[in-house]
C-alpha positions as CSV (number, residue, x, y, z in Angstrom):
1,X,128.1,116.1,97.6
2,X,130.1,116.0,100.9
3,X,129.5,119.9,101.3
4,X,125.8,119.4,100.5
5,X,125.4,116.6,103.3
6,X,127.0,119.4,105.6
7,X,124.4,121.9,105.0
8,X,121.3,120.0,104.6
9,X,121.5,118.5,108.1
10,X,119.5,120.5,110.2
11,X,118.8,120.8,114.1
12,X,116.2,123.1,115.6
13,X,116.9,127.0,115.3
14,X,120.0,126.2,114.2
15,X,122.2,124.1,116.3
16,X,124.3,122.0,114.8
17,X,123.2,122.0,111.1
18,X,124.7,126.1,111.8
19,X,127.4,125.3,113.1
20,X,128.3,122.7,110.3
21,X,127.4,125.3,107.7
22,X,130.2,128.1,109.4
23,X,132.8,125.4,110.2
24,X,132.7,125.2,106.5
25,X,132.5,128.3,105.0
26,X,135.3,129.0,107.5
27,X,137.7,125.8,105.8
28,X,136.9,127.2,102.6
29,X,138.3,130.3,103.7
30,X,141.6,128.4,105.1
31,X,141.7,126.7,101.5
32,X,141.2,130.3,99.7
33,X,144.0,131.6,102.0
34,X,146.5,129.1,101.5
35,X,145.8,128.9,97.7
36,X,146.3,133.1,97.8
37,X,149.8,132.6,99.6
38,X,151.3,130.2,97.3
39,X,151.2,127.7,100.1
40,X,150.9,123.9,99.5
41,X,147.8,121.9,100.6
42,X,148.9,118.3,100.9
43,X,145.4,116.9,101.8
44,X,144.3,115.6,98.0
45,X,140.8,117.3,96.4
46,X,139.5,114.1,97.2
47,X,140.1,113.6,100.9
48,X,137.5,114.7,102.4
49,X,137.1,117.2,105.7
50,X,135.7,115.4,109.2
51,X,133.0,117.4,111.2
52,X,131.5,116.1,113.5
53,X,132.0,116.1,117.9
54,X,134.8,115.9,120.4
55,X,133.7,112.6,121.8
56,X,137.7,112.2,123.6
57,X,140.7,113.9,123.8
58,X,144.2,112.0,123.7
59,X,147.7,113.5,124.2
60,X,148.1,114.0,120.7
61,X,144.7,113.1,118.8
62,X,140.9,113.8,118.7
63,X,138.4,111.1,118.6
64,X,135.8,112.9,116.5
65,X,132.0,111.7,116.3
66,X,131.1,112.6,112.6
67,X,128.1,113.3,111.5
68,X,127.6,110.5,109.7
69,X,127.3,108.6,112.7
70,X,131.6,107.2,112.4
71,X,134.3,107.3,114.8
72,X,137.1,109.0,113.3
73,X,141.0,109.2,115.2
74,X,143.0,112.1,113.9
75,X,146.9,113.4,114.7
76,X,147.5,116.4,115.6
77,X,151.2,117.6,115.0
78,X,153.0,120.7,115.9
79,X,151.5,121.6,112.4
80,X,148.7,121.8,112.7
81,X,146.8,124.8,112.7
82,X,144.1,125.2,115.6
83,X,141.5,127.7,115.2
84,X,138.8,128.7,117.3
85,X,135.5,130.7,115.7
86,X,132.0,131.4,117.4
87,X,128.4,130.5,116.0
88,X,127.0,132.6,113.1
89,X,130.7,133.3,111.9
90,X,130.8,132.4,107.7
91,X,134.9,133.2,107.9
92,X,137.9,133.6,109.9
93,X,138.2,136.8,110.0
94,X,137.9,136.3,113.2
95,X,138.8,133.5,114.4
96,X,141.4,133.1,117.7
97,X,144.2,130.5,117.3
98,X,144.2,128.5,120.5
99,X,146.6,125.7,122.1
100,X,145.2,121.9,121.6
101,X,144.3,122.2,125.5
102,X,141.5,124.5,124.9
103,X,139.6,122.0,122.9
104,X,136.9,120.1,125.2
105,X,134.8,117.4,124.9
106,X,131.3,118.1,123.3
107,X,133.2,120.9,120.8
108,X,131.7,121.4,117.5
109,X,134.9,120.6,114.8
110,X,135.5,121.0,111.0
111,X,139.5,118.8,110.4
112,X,141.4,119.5,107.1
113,X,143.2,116.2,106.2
114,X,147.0,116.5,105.4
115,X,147.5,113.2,103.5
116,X,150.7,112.1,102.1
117,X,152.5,108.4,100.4
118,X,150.4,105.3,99.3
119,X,148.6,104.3,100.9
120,X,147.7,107.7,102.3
121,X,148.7,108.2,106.3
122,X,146.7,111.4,107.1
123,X,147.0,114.0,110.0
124,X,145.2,117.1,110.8
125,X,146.3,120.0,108.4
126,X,143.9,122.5,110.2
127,X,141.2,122.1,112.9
128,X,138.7,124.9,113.0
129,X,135.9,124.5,116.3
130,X,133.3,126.0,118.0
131,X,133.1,125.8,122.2
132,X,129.7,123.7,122.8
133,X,128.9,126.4,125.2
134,X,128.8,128.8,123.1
135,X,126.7,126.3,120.6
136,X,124.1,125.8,123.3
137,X,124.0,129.5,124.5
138,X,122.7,130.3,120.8
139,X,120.6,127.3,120.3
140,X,119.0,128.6,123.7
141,X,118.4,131.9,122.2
142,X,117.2,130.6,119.0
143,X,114.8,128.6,120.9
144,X,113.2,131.5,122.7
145,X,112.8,133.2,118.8
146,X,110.9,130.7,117.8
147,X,108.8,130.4,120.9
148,X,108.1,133.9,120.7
149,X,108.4,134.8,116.8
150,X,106.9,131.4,115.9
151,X,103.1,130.1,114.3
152,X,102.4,126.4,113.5
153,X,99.2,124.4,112.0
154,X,98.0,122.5,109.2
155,X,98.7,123.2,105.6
156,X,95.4,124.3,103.4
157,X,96.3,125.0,100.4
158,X,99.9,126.2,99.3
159,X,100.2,129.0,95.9
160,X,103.9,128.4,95.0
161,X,103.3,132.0,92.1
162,X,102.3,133.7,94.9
163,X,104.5,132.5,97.7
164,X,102.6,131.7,99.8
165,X,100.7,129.5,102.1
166,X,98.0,129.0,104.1
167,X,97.5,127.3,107.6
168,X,94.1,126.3,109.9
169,X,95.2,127.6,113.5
170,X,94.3,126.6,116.7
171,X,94.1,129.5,119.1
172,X,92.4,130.5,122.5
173,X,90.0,132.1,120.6
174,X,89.3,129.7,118.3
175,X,90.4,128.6,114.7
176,X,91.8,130.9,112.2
177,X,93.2,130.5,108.7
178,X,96.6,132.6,108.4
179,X,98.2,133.1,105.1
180,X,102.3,132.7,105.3
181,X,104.0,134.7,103.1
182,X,107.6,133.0,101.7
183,X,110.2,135.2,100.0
184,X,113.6,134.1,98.4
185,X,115.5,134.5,102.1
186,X,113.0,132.0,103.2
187,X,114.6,129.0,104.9
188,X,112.6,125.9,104.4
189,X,113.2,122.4,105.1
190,X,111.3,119.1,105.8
191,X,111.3,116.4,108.1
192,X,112.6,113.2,106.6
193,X,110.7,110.1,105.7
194,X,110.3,108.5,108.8
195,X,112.6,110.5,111.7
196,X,111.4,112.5,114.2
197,X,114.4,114.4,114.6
198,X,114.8,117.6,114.0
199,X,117.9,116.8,113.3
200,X,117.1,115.1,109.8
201,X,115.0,118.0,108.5
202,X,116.4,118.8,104.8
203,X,116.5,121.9,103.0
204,X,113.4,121.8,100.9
205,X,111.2,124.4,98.7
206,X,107.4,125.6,98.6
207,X,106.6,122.9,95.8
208,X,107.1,120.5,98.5
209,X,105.0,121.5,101.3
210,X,101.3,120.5,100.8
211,X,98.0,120.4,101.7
212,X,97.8,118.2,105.0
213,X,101.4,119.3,106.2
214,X,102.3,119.8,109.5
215,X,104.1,123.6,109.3
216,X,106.0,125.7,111.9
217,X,107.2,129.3,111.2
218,X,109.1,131.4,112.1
219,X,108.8,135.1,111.2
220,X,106.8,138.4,111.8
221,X,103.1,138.3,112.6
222,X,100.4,141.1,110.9
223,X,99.3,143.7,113.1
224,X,95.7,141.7,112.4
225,X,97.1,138.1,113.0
226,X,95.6,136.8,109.3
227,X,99.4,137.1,107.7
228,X,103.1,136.1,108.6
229,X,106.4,137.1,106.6
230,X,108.2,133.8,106.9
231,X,111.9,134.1,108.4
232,X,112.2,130.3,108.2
233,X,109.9,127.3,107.5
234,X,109.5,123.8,108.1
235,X,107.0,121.6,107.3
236,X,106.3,117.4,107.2
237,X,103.8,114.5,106.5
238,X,103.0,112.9,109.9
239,X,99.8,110.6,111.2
240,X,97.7,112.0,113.5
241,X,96.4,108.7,116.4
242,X,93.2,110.0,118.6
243,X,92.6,106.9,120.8
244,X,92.7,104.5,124.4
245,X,95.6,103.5,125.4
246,X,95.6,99.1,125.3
247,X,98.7,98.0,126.6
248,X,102.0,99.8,127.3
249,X,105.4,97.9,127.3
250,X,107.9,100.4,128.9
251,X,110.9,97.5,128.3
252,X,110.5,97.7,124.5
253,X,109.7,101.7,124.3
254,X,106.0,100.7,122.9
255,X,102.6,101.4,123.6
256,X,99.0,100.7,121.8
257,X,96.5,101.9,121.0
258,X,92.8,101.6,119.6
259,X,92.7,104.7,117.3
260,X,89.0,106.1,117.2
261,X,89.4,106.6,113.6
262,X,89.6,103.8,112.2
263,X,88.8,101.4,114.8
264,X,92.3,99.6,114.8
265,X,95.1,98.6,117.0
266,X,98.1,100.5,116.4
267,X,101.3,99.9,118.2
268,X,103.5,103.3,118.3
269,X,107.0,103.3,119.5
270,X,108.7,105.7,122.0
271,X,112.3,106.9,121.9
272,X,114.4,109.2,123.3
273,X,113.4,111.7,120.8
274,X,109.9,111.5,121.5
275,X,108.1,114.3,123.2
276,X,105.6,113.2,126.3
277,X,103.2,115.3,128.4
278,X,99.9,115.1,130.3
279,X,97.7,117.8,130.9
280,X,96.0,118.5,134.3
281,X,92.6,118.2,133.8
282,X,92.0,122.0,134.6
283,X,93.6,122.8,131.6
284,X,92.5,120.2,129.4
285,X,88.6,121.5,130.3
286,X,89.6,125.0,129.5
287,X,91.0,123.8,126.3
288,X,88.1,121.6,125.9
289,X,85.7,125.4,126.1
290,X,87.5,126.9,123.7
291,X,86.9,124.1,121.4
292,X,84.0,124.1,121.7
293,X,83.4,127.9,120.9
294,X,82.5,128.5,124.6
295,X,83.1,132.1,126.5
296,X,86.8,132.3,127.9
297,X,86.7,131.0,131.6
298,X,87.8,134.0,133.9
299,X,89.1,136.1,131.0
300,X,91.9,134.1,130.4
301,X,93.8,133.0,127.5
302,X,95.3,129.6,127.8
303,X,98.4,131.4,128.7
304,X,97.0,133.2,131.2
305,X,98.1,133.2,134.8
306,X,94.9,130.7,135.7
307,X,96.2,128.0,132.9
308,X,99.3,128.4,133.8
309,X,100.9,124.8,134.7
310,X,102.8,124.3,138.0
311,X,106.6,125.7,137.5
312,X,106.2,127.6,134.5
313,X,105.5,131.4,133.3
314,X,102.2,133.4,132.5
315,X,101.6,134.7,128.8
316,X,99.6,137.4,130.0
317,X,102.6,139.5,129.4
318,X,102.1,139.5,125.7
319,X,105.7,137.0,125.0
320,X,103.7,134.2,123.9
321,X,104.4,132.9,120.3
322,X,103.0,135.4,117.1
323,X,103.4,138.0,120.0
324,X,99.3,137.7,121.5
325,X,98.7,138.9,124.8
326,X,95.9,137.2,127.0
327,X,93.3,138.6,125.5
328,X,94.5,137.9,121.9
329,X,94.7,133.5,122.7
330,X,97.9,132.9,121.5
331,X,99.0,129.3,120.2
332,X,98.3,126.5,122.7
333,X,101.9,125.3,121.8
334,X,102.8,127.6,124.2
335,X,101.0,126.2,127.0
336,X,101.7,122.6,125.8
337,X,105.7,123.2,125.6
338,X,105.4,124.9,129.1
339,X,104.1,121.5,130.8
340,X,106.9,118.5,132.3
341,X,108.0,115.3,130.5
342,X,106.4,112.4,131.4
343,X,107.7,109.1,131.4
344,X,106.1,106.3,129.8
345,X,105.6,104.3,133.0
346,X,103.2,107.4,133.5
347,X,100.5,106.4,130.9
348,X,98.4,103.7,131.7
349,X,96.1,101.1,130.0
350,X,92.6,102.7,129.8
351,X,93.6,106.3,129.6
352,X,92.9,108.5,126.1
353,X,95.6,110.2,124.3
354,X,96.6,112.1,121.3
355,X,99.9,111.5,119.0
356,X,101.8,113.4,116.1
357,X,103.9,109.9,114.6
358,X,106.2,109.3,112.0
359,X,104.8,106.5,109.5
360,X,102.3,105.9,106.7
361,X,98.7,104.3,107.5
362,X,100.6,101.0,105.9
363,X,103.2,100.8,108.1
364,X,103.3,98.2,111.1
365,X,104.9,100.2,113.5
366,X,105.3,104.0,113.9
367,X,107.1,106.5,116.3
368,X,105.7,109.4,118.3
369,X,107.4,112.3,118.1
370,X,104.1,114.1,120.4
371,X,102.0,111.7,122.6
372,X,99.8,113.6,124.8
373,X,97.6,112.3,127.9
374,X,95.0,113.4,130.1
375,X,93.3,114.3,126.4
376,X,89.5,113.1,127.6
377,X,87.8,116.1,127.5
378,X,89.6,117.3,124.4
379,X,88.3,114.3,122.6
380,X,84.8,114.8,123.5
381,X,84.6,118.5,122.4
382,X,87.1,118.0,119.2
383,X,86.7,117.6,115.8
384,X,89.9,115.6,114.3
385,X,91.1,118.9,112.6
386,X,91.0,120.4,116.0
387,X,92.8,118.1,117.3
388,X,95.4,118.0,114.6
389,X,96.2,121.3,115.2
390,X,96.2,121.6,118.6
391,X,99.6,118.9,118.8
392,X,101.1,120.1,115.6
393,X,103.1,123.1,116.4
394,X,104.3,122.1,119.6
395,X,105.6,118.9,117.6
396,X,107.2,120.8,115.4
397,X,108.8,123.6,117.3
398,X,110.7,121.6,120.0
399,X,114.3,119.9,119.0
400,X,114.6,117.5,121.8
401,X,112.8,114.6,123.3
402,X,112.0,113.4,127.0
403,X,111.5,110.1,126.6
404,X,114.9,109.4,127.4
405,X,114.7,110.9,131.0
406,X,112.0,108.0,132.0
């Protein structure tokens, strides 16, 4: 069980739900090692490893933050073996032995107990890490893959005999259905119940993902845009809130709103994991034309240089995500992940916007993970499937929030 916990929690393009999964292929490796040579492993079977975060550093100790969410103090002796290994390794076959001073706060750490006498005093046996530099040098490049290699929308219909599954996308162009082909290699995982975290998502299978879905992928697009061979997968159950912003208390991270739907007051909560934009209204009108089925203004995809929002890059290179060039309309997520945070003192009582949130249509209170303003003409020109997919893979193809920064 404790080896399954280490491997099922994920973080976007592999952050630390990676790095978890190497640190412990690379223990096992010490384990196999010292089991080859005859010598003695004094940490019992039932003892289990710590991984988890430097969170300090003491003259002879490491206060780890686990990833269970503990605080856990362990000695480190003359003894103890310090190892050093870099994302993506599964083994040590590389690894560098450093001194204790090279470990910095932030580093990603798997800690082999040594336990001995009753009741058990442990110290560390064997501390394997991986710099946080490193850890966010590859996250960064991950990132870019899924930016660039990545397609998201709503789940139609799902054929686990064939493999497959098929998504309604929102494009420059237009909608478009796009089957998603899922092999064995497939990675696939699902948000959990309730978090908007990345973090959380769970190693999961095809007979889980179903009509209604939100689904990101990651993968290689058909030369016609109608297929995808999925690289990895992940897909969850979120409410989707069209509606005018009532009241906004920026003290308890809450804000309500009137949902168009259903006519109803719904108060939505705002974290630090929560993802908040506003689109100009140039670019919300542009979207709003394409919507509606209308000529491209000026020729340009939305990530062409004229939607192009103030500090970011033009997609009229042909790097936006499923590899479309202006012409093609790629995914708006590539616009919307190109605009700033905005705080939640930004939004204002009176003003329309859109939100992906965590939360059954029973539940008093939900979170965002995507609340989006400035969404008046979209509203007016959108069906609610449209909408849905327009916020959908931007909410599922960015690990971080912004809330936080308000």
């Amino acid at each position: 069980m404790q080896m399954l916990r280490f491997e099922t929690r994920s973080v976007f393009a592999g952050s630390a739900v990676r790095a978890g999964a190497c640190l412990w292929l690379a223990l096992m490796s010490v384990v196999c090692t010292l089991a080859q040579t005859g010598t003695p492993t004094a940490a019992p079977a039932k003892t289990p490893p710590v991984l988890g975060t430097i969170k300090a550093i003491g003259s002879e100790s490491l206060t780890i933050a686990t990833d269970a969410g503990a605080e856990t103090k362990v000695t480190v002796t003359s003894a103890t073996k310090l190892l050093r290994v870099t994302p993506g390794s599964k083994d040590l076959t590389q690894a560098e032995a450093i001194p204790f001073s090279e470990f910095q706060q932030g580093d990603r750490v798997l800690v082999r107990l040594r336990c001995a006498g009753e009741p058990p005093v442990c110290e560390a046996g064997t501390v394997i890490a991986m710099k946080k530099n490193d850890i966010a040098e590859r996250q960064a490049h991950e990132r870019e893959e899924w930016q660039k290699h990545g397609i998201g929308g709503l789940v139609k219909s799902v054929d686990p005999a064939q493999g497959s599954i098929t998504i309604g996308t929102m494009t420059g162009a237009g909608k478009k259905d796009v089957t998603i082909a899922v092999g064995k290699s497939t990675l696939i995982r699902r948000y959990a119940p309730g978090s908007v975290k990345f973090d959380d998502a769970k190693v999961s299978n095809l007979a889980e993902v179903n009509p209604g879905d939100q689904l990101r992928v990651r993968g290689v697009r058909s030369a016609d845009g109608t297929s995808f061979a999925a690289d990895e997968v992940v897909a969850g159950a979120f409410r989707n809130i069209a509606g005018i912003i009532s009241a906004v208390d920026a003290g308890a991270g809450t804000i309500t709103v009137s949902d168009l739907a259903t006519k109803k007051s719904e108060v939505v909560k705002v974290n630090s994991d929560s993802q908040l934009r506003k689109l100009p209204l140039q670019i919300a009108q542009m979207i709003a034309t394409r919507l509606k089925g209308g000529a491209e203004a000026g020729g340009s995809a939305p990530g062409g240089q004229a939607a192009a929002p103030a500090g970011g890059t033009t997609g009229a290179s042909g790097g936006g995500t499923g590899g479309q060039g202006r012409n093609g309309g790629g995914d708006l997520q590539q616009l919307l992940g190109r605009l700033a945070a905005a705080p939640l003192a930004d939004f204002q009582k009176g003003e329309a916007v859109m939100i992906v949130a965590t939360g059954g249509p029973k539940d008093a209170q939900v979170t965002a993970i995507t609340m989006l303003g400035g969404v008046e003409p979209l509203l007016q020109a959108a069906t609610q499937e449209q909408a849905s997919s327009i916020l959908t893979p931007w909410s599922l193809s960015n690990g971080g929030g912004d809330a936080a920064a308000q």
